[in-house]
C-alpha positions as CSV (number, residue, x, y, z in Angstrom):
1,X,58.2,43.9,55.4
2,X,59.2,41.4,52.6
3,X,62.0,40.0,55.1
4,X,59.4,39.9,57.9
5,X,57.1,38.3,56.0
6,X,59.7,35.2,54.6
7,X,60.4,34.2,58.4
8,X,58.6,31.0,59.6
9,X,55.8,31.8,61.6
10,X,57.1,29.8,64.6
11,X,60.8,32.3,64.3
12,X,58.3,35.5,64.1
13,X,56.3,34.7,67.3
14,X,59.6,33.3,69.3
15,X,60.4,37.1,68.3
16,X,57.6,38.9,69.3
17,X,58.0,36.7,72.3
18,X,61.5,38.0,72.9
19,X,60.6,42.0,72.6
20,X,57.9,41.6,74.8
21,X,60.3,41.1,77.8
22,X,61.5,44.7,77.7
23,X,57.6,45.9,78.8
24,X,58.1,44.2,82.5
25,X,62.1,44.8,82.7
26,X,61.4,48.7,82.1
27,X,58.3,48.1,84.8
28,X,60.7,46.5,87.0
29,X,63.7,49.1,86.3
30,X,61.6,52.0,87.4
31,X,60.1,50.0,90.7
32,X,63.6,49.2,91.1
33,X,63.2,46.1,91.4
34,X,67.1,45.5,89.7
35,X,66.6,41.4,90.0
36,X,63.5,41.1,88.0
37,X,64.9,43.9,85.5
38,X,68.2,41.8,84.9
39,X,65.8,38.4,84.2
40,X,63.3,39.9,82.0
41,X,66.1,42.2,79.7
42,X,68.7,39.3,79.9
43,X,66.6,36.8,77.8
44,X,65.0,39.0,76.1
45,X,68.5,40.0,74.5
46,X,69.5,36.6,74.3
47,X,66.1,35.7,72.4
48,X,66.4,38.5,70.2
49,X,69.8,37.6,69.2
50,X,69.2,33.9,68.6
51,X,66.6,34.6,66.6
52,X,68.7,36.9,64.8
53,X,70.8,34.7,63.7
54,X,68.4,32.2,63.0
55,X,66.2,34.6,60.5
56,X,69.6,35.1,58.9
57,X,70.8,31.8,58.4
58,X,66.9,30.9,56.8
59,X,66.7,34.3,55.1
60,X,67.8,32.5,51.8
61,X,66.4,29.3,51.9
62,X,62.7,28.5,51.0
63,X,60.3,27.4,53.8
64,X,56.8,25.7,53.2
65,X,54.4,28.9,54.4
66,X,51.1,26.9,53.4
67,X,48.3,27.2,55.6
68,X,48.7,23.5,57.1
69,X,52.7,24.4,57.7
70,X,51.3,27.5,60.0
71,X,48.9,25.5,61.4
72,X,51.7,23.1,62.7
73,X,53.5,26.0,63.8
74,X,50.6,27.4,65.3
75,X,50.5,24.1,67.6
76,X,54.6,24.1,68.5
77,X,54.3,27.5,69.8
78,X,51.9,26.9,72.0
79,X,53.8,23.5,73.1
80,X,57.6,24.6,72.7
81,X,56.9,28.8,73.1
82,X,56.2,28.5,77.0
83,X,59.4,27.0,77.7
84,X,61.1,30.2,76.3
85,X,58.6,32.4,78.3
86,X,59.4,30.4,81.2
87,X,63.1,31.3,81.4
88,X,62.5,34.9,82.3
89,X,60.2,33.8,85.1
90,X,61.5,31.3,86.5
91,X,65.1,33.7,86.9
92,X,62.5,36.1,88.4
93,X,60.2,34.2,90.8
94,X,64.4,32.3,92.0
95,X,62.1,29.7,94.4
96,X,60.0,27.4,92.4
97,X,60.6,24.7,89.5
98,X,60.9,25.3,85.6
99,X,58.1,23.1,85.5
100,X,55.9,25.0,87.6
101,X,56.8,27.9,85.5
102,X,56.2,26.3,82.3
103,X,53.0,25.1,83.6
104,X,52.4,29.1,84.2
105,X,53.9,30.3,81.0
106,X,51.1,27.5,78.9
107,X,48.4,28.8,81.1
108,X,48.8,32.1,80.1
109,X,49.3,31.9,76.9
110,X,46.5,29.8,75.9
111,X,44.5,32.6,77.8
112,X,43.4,29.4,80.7
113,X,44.6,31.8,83.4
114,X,44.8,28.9,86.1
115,X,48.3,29.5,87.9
116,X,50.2,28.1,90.6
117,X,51.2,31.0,92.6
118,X,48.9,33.0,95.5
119,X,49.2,36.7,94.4
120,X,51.4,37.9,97.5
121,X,54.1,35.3,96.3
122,X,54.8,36.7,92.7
123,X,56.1,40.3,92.0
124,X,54.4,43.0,89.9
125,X,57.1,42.8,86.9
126,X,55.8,39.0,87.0
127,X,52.2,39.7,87.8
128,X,53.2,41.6,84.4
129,X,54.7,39.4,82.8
130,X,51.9,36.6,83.4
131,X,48.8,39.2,82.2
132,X,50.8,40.0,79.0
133,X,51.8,36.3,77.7
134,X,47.8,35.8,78.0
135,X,47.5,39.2,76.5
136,X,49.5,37.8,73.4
137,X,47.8,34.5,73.6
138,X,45.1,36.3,72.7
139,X,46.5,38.2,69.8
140,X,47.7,35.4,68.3
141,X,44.5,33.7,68.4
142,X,42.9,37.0,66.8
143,X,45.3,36.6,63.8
144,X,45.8,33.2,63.6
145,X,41.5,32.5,63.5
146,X,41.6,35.0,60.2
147,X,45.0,33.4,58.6
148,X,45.2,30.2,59.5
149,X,41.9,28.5,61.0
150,X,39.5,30.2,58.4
151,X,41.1,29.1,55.6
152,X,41.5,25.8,56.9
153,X,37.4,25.5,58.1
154,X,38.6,25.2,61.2
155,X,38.3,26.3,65.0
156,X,34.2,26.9,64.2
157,X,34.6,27.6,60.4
158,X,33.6,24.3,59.6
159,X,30.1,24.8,60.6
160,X,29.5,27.5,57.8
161,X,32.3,26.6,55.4
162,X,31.3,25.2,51.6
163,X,34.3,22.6,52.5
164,X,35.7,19.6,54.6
165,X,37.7,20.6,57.5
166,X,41.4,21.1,56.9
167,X,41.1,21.7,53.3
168,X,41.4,25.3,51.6
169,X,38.0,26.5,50.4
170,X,37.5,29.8,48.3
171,X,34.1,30.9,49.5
172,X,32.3,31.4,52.6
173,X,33.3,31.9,56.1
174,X,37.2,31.4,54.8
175,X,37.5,34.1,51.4
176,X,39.9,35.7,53.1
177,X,41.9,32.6,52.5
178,X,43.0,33.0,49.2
179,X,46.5,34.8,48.4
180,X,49.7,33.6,49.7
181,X,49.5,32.4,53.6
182,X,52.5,34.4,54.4
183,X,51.0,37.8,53.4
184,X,47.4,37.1,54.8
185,X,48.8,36.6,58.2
186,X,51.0,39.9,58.0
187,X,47.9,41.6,56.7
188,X,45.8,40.2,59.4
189,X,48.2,41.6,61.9
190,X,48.5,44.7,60.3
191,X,44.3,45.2,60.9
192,X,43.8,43.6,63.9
193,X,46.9,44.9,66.6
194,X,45.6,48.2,66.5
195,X,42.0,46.8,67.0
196,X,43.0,45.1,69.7
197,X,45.7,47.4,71.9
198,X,43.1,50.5,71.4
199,X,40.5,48.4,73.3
200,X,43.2,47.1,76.2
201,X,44.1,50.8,75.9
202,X,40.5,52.1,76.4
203,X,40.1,49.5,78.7
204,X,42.8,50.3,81.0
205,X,42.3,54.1,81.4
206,X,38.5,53.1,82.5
207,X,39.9,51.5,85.3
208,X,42.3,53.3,86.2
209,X,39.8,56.4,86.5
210,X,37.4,53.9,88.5
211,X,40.1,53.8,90.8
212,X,42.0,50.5,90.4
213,X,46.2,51.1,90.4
214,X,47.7,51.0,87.2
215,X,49.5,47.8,87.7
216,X,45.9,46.3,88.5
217,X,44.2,47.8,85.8
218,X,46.6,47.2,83.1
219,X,46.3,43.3,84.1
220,X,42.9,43.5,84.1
221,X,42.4,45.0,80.9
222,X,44.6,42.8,79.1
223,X,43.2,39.7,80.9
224,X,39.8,40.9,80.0
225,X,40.6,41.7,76.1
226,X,42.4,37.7,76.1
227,X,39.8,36.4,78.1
228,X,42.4,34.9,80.6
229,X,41.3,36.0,83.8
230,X,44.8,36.6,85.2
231,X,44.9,38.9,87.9
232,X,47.8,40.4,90.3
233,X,45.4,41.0,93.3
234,X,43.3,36.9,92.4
235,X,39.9,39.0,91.1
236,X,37.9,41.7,90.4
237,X,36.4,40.9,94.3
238,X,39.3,42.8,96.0
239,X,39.5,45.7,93.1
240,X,39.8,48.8,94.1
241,X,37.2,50.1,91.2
242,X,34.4,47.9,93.0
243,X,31.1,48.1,90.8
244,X,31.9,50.6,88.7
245,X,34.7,48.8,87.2
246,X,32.8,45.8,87.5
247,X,29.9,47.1,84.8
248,X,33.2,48.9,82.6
249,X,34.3,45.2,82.5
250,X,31.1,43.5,81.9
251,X,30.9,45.8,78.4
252,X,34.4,45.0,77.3
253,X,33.4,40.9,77.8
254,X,31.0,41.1,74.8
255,X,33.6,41.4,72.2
256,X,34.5,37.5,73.1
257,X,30.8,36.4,72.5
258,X,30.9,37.1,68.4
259,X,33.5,38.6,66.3
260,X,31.4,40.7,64.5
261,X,31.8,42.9,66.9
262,X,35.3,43.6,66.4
263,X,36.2,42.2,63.0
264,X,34.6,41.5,59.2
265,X,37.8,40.0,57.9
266,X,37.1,36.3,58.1
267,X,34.1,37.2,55.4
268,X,31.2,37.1,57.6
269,X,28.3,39.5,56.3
270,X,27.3,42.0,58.6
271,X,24.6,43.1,56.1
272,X,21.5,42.4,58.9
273,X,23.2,44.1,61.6
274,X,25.2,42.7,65.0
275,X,22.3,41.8,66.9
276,X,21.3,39.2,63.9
277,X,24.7,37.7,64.4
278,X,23.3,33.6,66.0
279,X,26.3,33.5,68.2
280,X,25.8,36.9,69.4
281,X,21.7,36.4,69.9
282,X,22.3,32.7,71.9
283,X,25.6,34.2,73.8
284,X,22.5,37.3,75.2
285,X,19.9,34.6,75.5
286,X,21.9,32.2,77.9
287,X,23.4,35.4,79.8
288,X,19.8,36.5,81.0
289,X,18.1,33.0,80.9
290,X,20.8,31.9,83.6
291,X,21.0,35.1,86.0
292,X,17.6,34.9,86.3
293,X,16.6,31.2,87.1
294,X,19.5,31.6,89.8
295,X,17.7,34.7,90.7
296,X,14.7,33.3,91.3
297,X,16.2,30.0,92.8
298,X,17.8,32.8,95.7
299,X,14.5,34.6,95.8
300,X,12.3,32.0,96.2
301,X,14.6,30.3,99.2
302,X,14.7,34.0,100.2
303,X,10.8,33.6,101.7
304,X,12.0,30.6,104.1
305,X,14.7,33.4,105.9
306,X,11.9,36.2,105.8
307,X,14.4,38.3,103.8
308,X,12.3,38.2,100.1
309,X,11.8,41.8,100.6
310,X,15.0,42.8,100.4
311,X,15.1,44.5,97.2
312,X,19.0,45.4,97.2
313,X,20.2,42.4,98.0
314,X,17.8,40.9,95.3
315,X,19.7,43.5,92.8
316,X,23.0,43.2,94.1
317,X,22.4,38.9,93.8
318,X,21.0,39.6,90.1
319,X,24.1,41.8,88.9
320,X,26.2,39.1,90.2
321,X,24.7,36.4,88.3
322,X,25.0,38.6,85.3
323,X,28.1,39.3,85.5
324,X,29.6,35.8,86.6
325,X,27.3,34.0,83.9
326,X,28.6,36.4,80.6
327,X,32.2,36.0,82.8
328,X,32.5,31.8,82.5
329,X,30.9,32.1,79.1
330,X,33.3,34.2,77.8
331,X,36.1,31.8,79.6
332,X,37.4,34.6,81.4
333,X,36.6,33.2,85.0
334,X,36.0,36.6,86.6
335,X,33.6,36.8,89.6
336,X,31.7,39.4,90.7
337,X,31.7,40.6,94.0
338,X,28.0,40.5,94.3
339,X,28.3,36.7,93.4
340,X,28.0,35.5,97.3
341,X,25.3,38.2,97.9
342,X,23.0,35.8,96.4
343,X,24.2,33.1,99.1
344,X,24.1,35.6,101.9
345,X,20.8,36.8,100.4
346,X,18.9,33.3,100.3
347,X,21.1,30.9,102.4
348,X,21.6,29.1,99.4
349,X,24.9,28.3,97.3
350,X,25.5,28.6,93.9
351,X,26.3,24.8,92.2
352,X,29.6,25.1,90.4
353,X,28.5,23.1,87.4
354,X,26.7,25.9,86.6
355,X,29.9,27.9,85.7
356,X,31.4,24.7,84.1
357,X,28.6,24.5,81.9
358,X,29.2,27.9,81.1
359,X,32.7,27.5,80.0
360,X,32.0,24.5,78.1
361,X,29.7,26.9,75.7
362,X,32.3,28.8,75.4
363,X,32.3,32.2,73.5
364,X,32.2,32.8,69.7
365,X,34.1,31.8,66.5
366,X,37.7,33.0,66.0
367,X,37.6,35.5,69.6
368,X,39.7,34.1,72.5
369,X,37.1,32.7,74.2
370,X,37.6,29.0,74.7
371,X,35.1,26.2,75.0
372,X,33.0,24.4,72.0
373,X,32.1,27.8,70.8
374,X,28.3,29.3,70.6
375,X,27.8,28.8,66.6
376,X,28.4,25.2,67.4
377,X,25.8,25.3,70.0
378,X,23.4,27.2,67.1
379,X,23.6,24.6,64.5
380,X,23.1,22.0,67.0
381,X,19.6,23.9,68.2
382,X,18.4,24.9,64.9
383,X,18.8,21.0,63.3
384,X,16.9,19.8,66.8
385,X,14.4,22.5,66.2
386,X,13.5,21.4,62.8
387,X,13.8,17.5,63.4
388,X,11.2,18.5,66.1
389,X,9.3,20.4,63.5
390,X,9.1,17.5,61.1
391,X,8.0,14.8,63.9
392,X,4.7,17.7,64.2
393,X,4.4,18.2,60.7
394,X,5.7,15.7,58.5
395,X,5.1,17.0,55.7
396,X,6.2,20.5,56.1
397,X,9.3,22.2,54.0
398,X,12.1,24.1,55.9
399,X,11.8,27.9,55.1
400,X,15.7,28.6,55.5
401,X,17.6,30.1,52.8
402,X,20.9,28.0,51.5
403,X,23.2,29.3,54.6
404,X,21.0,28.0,57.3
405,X,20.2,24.6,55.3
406,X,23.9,24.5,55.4
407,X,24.2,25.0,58.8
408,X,21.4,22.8,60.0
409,X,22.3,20.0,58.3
410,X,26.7,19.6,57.4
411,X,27.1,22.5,60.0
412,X,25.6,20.3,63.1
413,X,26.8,17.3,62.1
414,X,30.2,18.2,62.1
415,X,29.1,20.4,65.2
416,X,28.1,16.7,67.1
417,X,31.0,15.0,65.7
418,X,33.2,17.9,67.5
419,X,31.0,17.4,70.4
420,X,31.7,13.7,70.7
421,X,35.3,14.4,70.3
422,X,35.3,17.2,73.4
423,X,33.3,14.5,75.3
424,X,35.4,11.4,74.9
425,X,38.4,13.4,75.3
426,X,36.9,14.7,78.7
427,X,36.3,11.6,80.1
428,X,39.9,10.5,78.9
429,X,41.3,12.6,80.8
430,X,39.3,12.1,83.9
431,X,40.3,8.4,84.1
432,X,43.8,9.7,83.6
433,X,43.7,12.5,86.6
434,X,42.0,9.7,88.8
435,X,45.4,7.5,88.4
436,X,46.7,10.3,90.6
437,X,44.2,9.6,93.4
438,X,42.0,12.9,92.3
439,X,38.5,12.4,93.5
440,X,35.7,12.5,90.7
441,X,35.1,15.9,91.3
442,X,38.4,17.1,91.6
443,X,39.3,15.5,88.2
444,X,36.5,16.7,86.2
445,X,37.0,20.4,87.4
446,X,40.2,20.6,86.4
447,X,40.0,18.2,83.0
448,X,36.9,21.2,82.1
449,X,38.7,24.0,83.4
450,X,41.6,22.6,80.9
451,X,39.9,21.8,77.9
452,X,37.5,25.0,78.0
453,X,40.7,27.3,78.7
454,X,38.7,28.7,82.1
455,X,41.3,28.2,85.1
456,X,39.5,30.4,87.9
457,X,37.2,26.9,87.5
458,X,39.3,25.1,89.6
459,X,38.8,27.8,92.5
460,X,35.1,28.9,92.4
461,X,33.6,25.2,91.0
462,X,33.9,22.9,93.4
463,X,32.8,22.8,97.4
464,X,36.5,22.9,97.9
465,X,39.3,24.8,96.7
466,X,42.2,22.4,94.9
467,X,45.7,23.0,95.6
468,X,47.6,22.8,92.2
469,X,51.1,22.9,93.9
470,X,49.8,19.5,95.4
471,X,50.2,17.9,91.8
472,X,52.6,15.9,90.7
473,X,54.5,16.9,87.8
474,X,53.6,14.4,85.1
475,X,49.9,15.7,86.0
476,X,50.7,19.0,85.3
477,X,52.3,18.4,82.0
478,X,48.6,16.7,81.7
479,X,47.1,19.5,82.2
480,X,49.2,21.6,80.0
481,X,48.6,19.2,77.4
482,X,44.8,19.7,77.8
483,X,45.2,23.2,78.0
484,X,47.2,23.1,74.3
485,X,44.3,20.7,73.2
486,X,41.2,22.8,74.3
487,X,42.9,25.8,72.4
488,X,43.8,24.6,69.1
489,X,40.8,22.2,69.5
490,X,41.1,18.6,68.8
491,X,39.6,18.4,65.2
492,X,42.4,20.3,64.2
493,X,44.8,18.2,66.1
494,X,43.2,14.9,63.4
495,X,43.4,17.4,61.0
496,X,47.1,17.8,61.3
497,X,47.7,14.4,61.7
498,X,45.7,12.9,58.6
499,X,47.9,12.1,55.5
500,X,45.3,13.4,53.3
501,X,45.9,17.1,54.5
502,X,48.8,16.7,53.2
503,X,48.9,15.0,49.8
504,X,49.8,17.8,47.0
């Protein structure tokens, strides 16, 4: 463990990275599919050997394994990381570019889930191969939120940490980030992998009793776990478990709204009980507030088609809504297949800014769900709600204790200065997908579906389905870049890049 523990961070993901191709070559092995079998074991060997020798040629020297040094790790294996996952891939897929395969490899790993490639056109060992690179996009944001971010009051932490972003503080959300950086994230692996394989594991064997194949729900589990959406059939709408899996999945997409309901180890209290938890309260209040104005919406447009009193298409329309809305708040981009009962119910289509606004909540602190994050949302509503108490009573004293004060007032002011940042950065990168003749709509799907980490965006969203084959390649790397942005988030990106992070 010592020897594990003294590798860079970068050298022990690039490894993990380099085991995991043995899962789809054994797949593909026993399919017999020999092709795929000889890319996936091939450069696995070849990764597992370099880093070999690499771990052995650093084995003796010292290496700076502060939390900022992870952090910067943290970002080049999300940048430089896909171009090693790509290699197997693109070997496999033999008829399409390394960059559309890096574009895929970046996708799935920061759990966006958008991809290139219609389902018919990619293999199961590469369906696979795809589900589990978001699958450990996912772990690695589990670990790194408790190792890195928290101790850094970052990724959400600064709304409830005692100190500035990017520097070390020893109480609050980020106690856990005190002892050397090297053996909290070996520890926070050591309490969170089993945590989260069980629940792929439980999730899986649901499915695969419901009735989906075991390719299919394998993929699904692990896309639902990662929040990545990545799916070898494009959806739950063609799965063979139909609504059965549907509500087996809909349980499994709370753990991305809060993660008190997997973990205590960033230092959160859990002393008044789950449903207590703010992210967890606002992720249940938007996820029936929603449904239900679209269900109304349907049923009142459902009295001009004489069809208001058709009670199971009003229930089939309402699960759908349900489901889609905790779906795109979660930034897993699964869609029900009751979601166009409500339009064949009504007459009446769903607006995709709906689901984009979705996504941009995002789901809670330090899970892999991507967007602004719900307790950012909460200390932006509970500083409005007092301001709008004091303009009625001017006079009147807040009855918070010394966590809420600090949420209400440094907590949402950092929380609109992050807010700013996702905003100007969104309409950067609008202008810059319009140089490539995009139409306004086109640009801000995909600039959203980017930064929130949500790729089924860019095919529900708008009126009409985008192509991404149809982009150029500079735009893609654009896109990955927004994808790398929207995970690590950009205050951490200044973070890294400020001098003062680094002084001492």
């Amino acid at each position: 463990m010592n020897a594990i523990k003294n590798l860079p961070f970068f050298l022990l993901m690039l490894l993990a990275a380099s085991l995991s191709t043995l899962v789809p070559a054994i797949y593909a092995l026993w399919i017999e599919e020999f092709h795929d079998a000889r890319s996936f074991f091939y450069a696995g060997l070849i990764g597992v050997i370099l880093t070999s020798f690499v771990g052995l040629a650093l084995a003796t020297r010292p290496h700076n394994a502060s939390a900022m040094s992870q952090l910067v790790a943290l970002l080049a294996g999300f940048a430089l990381l896909p171009v090693i996952l790509a290699v197997p891939f693109y070997e496999a897929v033999r008829n399409t570019s390394f960059s559309s395969a890096y574009f895929e490899m970046v996708s799935a790993l920061t759990t966006t889930g958008a991809t290139l490639f219609e389902p018919d056109r990619l293999s199961g060992p590469e369906h696979l191969w795809r589900a589990q690179v978001g699958w450990l996009g996912g772990l690695l944001m589990w670990v790194s939120a408790s190792a890195i971010l928290a101790p850094l009051a970052l990724g959400g932490f600064e709304v409830t940490a005692a100190g500035a972003p990017g520097q070390a503080v020893a109480q609050g959300a980020a106690r856990s980030g005190r002892g050397d950086p090297a053996a909290r994230l070996l520890r926070s692996t050591q309490e969170l992998f089993p945590v989260y394989a069980g629940l792929t594991l439980a999730l899986a064997v649901m499915l695969l009793v419901s009735g989906d194949p075991p390719l299919v729900a394998i993929c699904h589990a692990m896309s639902v776990l990662a929040t990545s959406g990545i799916s070898p059939i494009g959806g739950l709408v063609d799965s063979p478990s139909g609504l059965p899996g549907e509500m087996i999945v809909f349980c499994f997409l709370f753990f991305a709204l809060s993660r008190l309901t997997f973990s205590t180890d960033t230092g959160q209290s859990t002393r008044t009980g789950l449903l207590y938890d703010p992210e967890f309260r606002m992720g249940l209040a938007i996820i029936l507030i929603v449904p239900l104005t679209l269900f109304l919406r349907h049923w009142l447009a459902a009295f001009d088609v004489g069809d208001e009193r058709n009670f199971a298409a009003g229930l089939r329309a309402l699960w759908g809504g349900l489901f889609t809305g905790l779906s795109f708040l979660t930034t897993t981009g699964f869609v029900s297949d009751d979601w166009a009962s409500a339009q064949g119910w009504s007459g009446l289509s769903t607006p995709g800014i709906i689901l984009m606004a979705l996504a941009i909540l995002g789901g809670g602190v330090a899970t892999t769900a991507g967007g602004v994050k719900l307790l950012r949302v909460f200390a932006l509503y509970v500083n409005g709600a007092r301001e709008i108490e004091k303009l009625i009573h001017p006079s009147s004293i807040g009855r918070s204790g010394p966590v809420m004060r600090r949420i209400r007032r440094e907590g949402a002011f950092i929380a609109w200065v992050f807010f700013m940042l996702f905003a100007v950065t969104l309409a950067g990168l609008t202008m810059i997908l319009g140089l490539y003749g995009l139409d306004f709509e086109t640009s801000v799907t995909l600039t959203v579906a980017s930064l929130a980490n949500t790729g089924p965006l860019i095919q529900v969203a708008p009126a009409e389905t985008f192509d991404l084959l149809a982009l150029a390649p500079s735009a893609k790397l654009i896109l990955c870049a927004a994808m790398i942005l929207g995970r690590l988030e950009l205050l951490a990106i200044i973070v890294m890049i400020s001098p003062d992070s680094w002084r001492g």
